[in-house]
PyMOL Python script that loads the backbone (N, CA, C, O; Angstrom):
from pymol import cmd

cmd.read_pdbstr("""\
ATOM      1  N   UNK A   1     -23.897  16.749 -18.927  1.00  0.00           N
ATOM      2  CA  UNK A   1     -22.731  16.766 -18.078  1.00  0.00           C
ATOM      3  C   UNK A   1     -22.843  17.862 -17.014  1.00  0.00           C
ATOM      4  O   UNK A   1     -22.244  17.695 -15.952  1.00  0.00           O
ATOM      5  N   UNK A   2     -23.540  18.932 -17.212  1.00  0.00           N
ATOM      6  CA  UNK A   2     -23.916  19.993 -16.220  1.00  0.00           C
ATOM      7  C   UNK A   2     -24.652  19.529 -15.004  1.00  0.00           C
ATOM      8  O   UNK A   2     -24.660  20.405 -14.139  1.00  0.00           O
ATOM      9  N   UNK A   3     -25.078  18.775 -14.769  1.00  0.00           N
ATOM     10  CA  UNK A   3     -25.995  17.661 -13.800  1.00  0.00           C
ATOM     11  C   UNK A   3     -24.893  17.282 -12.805  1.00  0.00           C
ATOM     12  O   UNK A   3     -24.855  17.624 -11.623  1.00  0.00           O
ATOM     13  N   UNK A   4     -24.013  16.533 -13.450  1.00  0.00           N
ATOM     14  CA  UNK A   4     -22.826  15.746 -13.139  1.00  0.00           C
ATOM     15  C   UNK A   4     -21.682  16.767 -11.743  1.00  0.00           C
ATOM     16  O   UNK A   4     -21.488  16.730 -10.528  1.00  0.00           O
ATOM     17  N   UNK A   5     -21.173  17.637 -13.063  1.00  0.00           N
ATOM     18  CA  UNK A   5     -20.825  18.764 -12.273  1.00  0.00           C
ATOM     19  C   UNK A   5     -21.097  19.347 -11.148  1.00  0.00           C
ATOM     20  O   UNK A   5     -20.266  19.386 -10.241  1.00  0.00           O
ATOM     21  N   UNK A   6     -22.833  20.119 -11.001  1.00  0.00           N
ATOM     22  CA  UNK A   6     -23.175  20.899  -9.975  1.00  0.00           C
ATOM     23  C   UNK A   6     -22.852  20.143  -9.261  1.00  0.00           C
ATOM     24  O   UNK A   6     -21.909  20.496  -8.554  1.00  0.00           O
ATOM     25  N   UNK A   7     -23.475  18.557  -8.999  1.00  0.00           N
ATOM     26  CA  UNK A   7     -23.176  17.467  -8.285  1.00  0.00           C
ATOM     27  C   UNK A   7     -21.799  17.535  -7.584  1.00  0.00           C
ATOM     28  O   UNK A   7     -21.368  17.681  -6.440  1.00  0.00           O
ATOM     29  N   UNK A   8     -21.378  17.377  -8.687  1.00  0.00           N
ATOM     30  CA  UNK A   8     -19.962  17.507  -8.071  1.00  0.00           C
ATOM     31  C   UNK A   8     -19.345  18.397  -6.846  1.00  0.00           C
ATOM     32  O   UNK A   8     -19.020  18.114  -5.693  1.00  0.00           O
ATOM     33  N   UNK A   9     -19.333  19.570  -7.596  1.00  0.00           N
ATOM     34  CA  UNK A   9     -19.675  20.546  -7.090  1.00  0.00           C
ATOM     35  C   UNK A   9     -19.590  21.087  -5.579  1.00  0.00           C
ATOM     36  O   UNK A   9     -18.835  21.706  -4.830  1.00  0.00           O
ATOM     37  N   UNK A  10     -20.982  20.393  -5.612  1.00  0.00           N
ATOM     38  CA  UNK A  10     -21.617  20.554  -4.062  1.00  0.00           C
ATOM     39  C   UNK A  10     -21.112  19.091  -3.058  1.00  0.00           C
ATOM     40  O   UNK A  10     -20.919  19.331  -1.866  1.00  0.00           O
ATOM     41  N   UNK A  11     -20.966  18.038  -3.404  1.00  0.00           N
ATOM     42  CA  UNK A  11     -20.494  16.843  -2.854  1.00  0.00           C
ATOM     43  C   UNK A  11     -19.230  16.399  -2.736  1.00  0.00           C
ATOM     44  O   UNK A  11     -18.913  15.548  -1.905  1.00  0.00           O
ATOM     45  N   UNK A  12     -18.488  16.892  -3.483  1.00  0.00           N
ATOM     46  CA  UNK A  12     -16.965  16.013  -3.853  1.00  0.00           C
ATOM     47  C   UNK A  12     -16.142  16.409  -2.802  1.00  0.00           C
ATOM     48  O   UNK A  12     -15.326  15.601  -2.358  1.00  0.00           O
ATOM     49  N   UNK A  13     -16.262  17.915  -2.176  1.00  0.00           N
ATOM     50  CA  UNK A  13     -15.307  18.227  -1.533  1.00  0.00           C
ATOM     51  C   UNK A  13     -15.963  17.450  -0.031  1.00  0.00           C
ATOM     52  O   UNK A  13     -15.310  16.717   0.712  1.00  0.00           O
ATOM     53  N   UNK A  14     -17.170  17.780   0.120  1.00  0.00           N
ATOM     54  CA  UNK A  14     -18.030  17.279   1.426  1.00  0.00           C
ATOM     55  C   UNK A  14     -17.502  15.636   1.595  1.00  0.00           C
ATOM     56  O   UNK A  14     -16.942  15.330   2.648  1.00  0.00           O
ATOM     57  N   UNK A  15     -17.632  14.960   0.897  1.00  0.00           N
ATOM     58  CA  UNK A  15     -17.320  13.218   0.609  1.00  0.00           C
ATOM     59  C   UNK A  15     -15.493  13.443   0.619  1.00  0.00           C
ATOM     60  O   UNK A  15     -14.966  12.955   1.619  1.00  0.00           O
ATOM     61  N   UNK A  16     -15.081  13.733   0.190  1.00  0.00           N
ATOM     62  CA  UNK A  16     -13.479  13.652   0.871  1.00  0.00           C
ATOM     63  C   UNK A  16     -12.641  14.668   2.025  1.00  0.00           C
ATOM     64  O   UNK A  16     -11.489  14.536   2.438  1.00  0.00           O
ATOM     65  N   UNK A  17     -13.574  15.625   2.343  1.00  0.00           N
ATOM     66  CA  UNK A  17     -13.252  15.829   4.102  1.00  0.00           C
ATOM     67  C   UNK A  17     -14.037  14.539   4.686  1.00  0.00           C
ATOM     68  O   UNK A  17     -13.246  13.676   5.065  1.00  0.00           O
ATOM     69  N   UNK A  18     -14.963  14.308   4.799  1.00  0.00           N
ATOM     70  CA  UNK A  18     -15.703  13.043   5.719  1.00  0.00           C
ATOM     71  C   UNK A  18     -15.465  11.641   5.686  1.00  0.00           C
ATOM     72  O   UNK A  18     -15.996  10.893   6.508  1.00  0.00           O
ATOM     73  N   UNK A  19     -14.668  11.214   4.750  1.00  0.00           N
ATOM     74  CA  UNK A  19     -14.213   9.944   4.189  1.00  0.00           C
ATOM     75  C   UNK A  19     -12.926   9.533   4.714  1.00  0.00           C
ATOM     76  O   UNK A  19     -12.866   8.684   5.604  1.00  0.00           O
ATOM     77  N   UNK A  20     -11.876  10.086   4.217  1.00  0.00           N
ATOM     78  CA  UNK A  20     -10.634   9.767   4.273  1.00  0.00           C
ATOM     79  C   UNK A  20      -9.642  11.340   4.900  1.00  0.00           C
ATOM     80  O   UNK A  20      -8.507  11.568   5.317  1.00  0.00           O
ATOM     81  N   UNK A  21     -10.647  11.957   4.689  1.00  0.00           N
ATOM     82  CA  UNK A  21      -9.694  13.613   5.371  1.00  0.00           C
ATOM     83  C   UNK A  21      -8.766  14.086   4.300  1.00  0.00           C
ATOM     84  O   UNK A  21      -8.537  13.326   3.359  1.00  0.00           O
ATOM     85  N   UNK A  22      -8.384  14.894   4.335  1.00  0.00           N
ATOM     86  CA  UNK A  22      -7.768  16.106   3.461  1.00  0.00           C
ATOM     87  C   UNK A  22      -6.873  16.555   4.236  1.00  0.00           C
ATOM     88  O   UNK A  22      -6.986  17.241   5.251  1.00  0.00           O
ATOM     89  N   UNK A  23      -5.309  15.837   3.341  1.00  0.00           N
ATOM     90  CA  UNK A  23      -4.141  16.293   3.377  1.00  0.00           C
ATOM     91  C   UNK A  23      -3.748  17.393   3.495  1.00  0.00           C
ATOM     92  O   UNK A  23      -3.180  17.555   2.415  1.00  0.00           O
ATOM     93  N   UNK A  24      -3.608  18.497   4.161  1.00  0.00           N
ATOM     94  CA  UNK A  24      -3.241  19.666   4.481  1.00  0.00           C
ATOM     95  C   UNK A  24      -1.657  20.228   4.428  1.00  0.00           C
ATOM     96  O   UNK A  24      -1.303  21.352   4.072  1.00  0.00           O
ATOM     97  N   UNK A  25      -0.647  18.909   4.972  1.00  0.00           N
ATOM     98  CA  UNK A  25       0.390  19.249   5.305  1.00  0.00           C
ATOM     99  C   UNK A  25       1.138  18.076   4.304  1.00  0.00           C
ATOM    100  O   UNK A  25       0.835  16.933   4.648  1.00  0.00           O
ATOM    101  N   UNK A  26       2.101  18.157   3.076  1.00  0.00           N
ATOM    102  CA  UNK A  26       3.119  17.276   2.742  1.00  0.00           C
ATOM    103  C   UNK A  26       3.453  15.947   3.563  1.00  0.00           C
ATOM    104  O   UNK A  26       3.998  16.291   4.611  1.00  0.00           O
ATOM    105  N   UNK A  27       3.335  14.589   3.485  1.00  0.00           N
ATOM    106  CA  UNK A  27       4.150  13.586   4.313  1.00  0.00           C
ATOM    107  C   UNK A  27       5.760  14.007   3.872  1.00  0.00           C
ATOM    108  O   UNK A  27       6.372  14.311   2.848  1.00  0.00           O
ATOM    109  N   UNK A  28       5.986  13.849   5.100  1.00  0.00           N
ATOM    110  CA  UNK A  28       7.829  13.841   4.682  1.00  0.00           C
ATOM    111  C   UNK A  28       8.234  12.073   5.219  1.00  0.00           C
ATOM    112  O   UNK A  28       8.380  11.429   6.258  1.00  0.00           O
ATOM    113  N   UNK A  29       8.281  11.885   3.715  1.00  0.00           N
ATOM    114  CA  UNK A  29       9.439  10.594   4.098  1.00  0.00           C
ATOM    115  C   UNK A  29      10.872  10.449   4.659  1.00  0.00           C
ATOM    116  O   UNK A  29      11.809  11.116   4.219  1.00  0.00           O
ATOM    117  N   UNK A  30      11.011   9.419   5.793  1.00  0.00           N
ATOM    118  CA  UNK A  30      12.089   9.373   6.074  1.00  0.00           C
ATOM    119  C   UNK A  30      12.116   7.997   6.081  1.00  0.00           C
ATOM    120  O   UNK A  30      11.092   7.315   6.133  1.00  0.00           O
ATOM    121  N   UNK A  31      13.438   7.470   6.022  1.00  0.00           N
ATOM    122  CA  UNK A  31      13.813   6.069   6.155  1.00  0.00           C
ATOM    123  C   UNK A  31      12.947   4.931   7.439  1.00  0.00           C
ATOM    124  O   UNK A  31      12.892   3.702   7.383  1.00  0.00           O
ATOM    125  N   UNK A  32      12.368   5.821   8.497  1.00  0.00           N
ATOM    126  CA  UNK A  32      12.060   5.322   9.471  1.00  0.00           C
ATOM    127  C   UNK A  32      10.380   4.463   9.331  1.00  0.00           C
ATOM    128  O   UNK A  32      10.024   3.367   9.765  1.00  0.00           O
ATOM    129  N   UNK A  33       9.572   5.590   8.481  1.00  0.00           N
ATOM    130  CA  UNK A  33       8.643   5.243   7.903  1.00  0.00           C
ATOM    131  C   UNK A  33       8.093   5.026   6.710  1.00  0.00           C
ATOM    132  O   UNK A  33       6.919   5.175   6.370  1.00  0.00           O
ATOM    133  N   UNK A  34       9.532   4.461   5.750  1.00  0.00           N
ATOM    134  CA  UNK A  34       9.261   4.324   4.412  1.00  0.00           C
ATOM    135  C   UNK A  34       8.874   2.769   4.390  1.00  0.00           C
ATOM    136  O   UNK A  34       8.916   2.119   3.345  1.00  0.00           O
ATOM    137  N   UNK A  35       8.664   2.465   5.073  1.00  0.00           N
ATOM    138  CA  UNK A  35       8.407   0.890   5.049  1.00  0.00           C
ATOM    139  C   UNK A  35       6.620   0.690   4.296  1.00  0.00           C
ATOM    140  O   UNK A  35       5.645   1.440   4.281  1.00  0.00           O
ATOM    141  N   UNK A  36       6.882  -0.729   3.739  1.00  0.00           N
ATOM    142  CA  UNK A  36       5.242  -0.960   2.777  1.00  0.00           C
ATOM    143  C   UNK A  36       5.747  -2.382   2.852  1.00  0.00           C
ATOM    144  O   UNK A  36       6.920  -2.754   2.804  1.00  0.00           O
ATOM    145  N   UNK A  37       4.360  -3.304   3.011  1.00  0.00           N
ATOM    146  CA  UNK A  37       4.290  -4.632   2.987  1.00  0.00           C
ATOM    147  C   UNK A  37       3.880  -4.836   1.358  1.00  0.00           C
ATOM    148  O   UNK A  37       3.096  -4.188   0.664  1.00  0.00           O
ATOM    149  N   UNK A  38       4.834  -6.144   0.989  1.00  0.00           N
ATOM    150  CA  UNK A  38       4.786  -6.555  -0.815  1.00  0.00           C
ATOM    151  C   UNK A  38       4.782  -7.944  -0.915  1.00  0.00           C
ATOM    152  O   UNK A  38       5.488  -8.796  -0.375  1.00  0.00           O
ATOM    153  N   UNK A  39       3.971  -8.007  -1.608  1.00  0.00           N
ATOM    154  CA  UNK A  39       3.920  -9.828  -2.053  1.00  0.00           C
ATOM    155  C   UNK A  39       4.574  -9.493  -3.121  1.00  0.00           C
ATOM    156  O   UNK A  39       4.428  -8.466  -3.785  1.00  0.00           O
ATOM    157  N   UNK A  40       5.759 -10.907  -3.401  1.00  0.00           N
ATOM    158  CA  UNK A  40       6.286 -11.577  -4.395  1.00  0.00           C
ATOM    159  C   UNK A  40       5.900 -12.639  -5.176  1.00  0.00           C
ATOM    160  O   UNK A  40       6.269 -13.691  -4.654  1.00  0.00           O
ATOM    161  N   UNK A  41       5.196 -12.834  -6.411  1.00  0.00           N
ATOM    162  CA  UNK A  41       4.922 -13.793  -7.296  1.00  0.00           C
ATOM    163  C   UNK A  41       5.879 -14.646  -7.887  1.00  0.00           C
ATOM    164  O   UNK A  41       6.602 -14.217  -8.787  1.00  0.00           O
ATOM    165  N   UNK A  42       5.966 -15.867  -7.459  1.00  0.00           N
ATOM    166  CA  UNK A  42       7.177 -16.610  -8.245  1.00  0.00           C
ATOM    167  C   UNK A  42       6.290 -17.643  -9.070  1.00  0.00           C
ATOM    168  O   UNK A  42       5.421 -18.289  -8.484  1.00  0.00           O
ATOM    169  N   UNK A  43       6.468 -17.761 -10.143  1.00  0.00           N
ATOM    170  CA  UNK A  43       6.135 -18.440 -11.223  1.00  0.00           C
ATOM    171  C   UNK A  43       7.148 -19.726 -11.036  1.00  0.00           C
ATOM    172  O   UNK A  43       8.340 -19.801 -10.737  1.00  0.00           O
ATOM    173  N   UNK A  44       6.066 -20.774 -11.369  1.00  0.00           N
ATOM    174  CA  UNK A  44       6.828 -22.056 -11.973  1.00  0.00           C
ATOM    175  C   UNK A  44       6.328 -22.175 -12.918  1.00  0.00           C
ATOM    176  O   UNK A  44       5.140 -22.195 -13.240  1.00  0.00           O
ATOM    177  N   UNK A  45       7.841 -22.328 -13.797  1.00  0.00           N
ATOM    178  CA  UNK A  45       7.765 -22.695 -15.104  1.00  0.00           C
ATOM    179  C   UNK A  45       7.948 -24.327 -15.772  1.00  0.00           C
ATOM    180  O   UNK A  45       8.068 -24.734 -16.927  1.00  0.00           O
ATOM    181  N   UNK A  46       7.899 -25.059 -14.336  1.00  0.00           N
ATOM    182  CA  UNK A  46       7.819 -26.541 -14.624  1.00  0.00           C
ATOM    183  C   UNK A  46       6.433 -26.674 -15.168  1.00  0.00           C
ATOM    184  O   UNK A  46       5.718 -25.745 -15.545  1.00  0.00           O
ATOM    185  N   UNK A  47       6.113 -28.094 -15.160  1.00  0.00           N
ATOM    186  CA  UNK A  47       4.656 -28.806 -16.007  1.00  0.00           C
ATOM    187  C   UNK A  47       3.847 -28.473 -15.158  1.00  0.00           C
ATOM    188  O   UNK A  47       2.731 -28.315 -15.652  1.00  0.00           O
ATOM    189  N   UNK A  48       3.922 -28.193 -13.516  1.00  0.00           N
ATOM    190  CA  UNK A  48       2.545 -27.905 -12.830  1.00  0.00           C
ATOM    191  C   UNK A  48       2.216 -26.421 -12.948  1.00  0.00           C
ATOM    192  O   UNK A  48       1.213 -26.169 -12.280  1.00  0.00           O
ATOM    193  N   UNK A  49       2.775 -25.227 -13.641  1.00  0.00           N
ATOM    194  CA  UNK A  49       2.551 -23.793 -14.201  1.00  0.00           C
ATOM    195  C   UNK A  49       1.559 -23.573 -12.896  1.00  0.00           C
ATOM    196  O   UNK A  49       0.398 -23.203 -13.077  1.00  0.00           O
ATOM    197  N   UNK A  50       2.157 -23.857 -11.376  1.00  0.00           N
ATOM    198  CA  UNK A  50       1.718 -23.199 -10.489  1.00  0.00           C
ATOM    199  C   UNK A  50       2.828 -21.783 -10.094  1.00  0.00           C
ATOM    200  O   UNK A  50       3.637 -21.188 -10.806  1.00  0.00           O
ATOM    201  N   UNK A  51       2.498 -21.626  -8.891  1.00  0.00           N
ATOM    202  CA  UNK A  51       3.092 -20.183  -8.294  1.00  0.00           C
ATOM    203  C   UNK A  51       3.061 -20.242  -6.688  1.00  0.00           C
ATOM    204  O   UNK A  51       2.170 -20.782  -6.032  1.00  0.00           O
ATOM    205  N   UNK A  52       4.218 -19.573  -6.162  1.00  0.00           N
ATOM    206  CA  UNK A  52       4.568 -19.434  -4.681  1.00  0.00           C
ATOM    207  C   UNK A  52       4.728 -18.089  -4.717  1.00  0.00           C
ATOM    208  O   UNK A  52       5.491 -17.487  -5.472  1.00  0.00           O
ATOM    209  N   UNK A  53       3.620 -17.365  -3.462  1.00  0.00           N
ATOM    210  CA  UNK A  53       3.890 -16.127  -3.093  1.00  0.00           C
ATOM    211  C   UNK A  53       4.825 -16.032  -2.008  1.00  0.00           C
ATOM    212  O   UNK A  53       4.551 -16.857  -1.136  1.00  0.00           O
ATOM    213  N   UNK A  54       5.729 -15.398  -1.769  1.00  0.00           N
ATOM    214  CA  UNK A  54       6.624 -14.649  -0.635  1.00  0.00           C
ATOM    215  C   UNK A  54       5.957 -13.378  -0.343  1.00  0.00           C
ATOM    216  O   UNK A  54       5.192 -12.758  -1.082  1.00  0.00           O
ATOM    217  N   UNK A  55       6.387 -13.051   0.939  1.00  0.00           N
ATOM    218  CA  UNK A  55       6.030 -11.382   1.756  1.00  0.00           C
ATOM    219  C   UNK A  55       6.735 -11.213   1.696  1.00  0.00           C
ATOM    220  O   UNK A  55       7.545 -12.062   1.325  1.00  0.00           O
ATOM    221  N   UNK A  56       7.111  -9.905   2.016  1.00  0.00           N
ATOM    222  CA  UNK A  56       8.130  -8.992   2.399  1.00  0.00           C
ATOM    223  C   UNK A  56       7.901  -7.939   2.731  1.00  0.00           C
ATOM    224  O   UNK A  56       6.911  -7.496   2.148  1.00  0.00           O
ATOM    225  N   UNK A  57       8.629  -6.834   3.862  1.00  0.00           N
ATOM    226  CA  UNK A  57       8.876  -5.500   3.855  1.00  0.00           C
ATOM    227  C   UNK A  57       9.702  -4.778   3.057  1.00  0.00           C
ATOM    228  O   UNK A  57      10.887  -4.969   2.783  1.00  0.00           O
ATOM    229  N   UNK A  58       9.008  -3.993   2.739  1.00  0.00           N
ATOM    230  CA  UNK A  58      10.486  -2.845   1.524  1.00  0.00           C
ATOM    231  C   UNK A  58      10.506  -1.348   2.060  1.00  0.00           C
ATOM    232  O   UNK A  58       9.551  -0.732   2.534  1.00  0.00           O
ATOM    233  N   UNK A  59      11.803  -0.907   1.879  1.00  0.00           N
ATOM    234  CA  UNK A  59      11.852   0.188   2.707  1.00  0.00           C
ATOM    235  C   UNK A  59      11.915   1.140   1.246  1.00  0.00           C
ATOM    236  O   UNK A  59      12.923   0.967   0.561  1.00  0.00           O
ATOM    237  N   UNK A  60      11.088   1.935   0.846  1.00  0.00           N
ATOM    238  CA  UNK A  60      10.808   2.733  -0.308  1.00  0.00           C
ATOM    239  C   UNK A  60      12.028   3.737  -0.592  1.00  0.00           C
ATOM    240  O   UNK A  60      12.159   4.297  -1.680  1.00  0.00           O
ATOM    241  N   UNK A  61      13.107   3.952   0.729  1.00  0.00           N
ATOM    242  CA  UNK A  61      13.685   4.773   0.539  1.00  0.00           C
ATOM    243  C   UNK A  61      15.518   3.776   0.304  1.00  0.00           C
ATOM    244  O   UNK A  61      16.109   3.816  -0.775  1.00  0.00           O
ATOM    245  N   UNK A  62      15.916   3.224   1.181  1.00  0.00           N
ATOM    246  CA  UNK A  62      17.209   1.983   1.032  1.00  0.00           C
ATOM    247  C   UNK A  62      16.610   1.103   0.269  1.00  0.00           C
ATOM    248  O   UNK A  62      17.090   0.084   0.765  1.00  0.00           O
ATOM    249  N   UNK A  63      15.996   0.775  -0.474  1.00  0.00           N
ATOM    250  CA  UNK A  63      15.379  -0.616  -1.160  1.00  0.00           C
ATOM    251  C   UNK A  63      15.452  -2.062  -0.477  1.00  0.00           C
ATOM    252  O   UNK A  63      15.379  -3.185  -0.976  1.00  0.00           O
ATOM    253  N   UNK A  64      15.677  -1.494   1.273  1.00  0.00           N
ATOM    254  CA  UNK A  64      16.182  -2.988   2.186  1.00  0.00           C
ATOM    255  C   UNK A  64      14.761  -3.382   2.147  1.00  0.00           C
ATOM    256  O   UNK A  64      13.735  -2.703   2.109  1.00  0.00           O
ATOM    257  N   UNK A  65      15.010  -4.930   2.172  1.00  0.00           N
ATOM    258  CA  UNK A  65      13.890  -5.746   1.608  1.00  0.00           C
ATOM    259  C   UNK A  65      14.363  -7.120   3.028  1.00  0.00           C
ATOM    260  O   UNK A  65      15.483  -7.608   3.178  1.00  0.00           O
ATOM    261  N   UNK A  66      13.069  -7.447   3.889  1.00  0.00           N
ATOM    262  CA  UNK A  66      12.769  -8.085   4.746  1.00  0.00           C
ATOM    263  C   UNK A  66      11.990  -9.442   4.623  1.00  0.00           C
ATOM    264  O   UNK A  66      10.806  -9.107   4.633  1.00  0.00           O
ATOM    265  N   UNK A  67      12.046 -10.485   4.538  1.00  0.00           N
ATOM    266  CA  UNK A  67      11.164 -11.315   4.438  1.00  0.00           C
ATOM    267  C   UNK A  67      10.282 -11.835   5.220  1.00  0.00           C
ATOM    268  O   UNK A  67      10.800 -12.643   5.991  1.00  0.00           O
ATOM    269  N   UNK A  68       8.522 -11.646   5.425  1.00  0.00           N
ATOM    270  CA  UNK A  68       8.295 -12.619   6.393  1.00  0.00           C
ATOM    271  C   UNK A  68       7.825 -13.305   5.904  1.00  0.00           C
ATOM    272  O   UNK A  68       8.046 -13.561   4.720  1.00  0.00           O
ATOM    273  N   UNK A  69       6.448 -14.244   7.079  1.00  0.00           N
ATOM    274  CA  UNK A  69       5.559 -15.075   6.724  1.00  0.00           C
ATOM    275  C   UNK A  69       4.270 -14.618   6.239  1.00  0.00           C
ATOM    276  O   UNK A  69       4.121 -13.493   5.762  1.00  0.00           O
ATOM    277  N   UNK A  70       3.226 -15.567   6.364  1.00  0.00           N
ATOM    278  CA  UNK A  70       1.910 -14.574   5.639  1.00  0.00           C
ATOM    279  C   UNK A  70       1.366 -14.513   6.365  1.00  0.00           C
ATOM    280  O   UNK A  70       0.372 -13.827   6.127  1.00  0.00           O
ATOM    281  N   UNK A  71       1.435 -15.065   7.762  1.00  0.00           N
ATOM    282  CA  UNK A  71       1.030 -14.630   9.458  1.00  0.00           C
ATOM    283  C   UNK A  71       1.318 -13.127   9.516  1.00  0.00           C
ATOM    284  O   UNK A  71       0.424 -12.286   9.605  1.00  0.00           O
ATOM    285  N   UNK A  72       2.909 -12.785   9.447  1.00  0.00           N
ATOM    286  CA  UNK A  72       3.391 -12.275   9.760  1.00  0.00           C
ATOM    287  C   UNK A  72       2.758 -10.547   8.721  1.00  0.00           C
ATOM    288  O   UNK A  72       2.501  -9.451   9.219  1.00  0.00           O
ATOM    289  N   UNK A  73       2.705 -10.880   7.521  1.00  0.00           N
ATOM    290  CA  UNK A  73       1.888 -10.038   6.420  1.00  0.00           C
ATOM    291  C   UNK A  73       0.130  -9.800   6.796  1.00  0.00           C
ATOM    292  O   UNK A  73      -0.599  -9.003   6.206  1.00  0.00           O
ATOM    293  N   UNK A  74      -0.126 -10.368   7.497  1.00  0.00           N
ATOM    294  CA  UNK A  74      -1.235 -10.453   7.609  1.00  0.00           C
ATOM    295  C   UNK A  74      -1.362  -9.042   9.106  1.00  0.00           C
ATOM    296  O   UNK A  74      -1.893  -7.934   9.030  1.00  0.00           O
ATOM    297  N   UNK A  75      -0.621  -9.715  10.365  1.00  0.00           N
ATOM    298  CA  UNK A  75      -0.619  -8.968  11.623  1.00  0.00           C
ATOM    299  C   UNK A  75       0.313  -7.945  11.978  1.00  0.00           C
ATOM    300  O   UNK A  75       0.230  -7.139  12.905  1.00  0.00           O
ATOM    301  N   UNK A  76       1.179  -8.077  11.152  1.00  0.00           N
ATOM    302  CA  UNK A  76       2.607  -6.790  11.635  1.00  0.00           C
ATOM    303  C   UNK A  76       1.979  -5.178  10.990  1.00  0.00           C
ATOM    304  O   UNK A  76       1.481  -4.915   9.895  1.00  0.00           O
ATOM    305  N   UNK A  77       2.189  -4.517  11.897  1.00  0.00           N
ATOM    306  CA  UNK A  77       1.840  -2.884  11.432  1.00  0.00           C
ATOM    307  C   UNK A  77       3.527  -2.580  10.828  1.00  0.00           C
ATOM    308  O   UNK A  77       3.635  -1.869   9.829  1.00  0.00           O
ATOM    309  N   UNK A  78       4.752  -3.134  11.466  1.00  0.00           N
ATOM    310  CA  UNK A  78       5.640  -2.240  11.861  1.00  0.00           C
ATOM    311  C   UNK A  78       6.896  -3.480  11.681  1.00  0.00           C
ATOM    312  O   UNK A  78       6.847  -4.416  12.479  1.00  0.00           O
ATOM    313  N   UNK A  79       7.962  -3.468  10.675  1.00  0.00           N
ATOM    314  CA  UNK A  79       8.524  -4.152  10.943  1.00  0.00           C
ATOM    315  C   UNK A  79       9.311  -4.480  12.104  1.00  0.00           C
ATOM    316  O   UNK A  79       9.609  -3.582  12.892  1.00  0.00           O
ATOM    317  N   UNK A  80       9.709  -5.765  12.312  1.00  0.00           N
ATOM    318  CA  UNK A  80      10.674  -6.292  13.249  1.00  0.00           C
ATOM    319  C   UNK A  80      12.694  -5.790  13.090  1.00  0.00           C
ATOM    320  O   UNK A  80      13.421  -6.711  12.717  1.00  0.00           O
ATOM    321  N   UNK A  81      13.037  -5.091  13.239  1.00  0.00           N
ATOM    322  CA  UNK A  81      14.162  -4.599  13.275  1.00  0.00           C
ATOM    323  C   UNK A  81      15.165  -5.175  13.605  1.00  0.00           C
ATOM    324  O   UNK A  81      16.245  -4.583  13.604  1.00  0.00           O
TER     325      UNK A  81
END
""", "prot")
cmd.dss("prot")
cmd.show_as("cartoon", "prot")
cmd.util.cbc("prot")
cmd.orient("prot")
């Protein structure tokens, strides 16, 4: 496991400044940018035991919940207001 480590070590911090960057400062959530795109699973429980997905926007902070399409899940950065 000492192998593993030095490794570590010497790489881990190098590989997550160069990768994805290093959080420095807290995100502060606010209502404005609490928004996250969510698929909904609906089960049928008839004889064809298929399923219909829905999209949606959810606002992490009001729990307001938006519906789109899967166009719309696919291309929107930012909901429609």
């Amino acid at each position: 496991m000492n192998c593993y480590n030095d490794w570590a070590d010497d790489f881990m911090n190098r590989a997550i400044d160069s990768v994805s960057g290093r959080i420095v400062e807290p995100k502060i959530l606010t209502e404005d940018n609490a928004w996250v795109k969510r698929r909904r699973y609906n089960w049928d429980n008839s004889s064809s035991g298929g399923y219909e997905i829905t999209h949606y926007w959810l606002n992490m902070i009001s729990n307001r919940q938006i519906d789109i399409t899967e166009q719309e899940f696919e291309n929107q950065t930012q909901p429609n207001l």
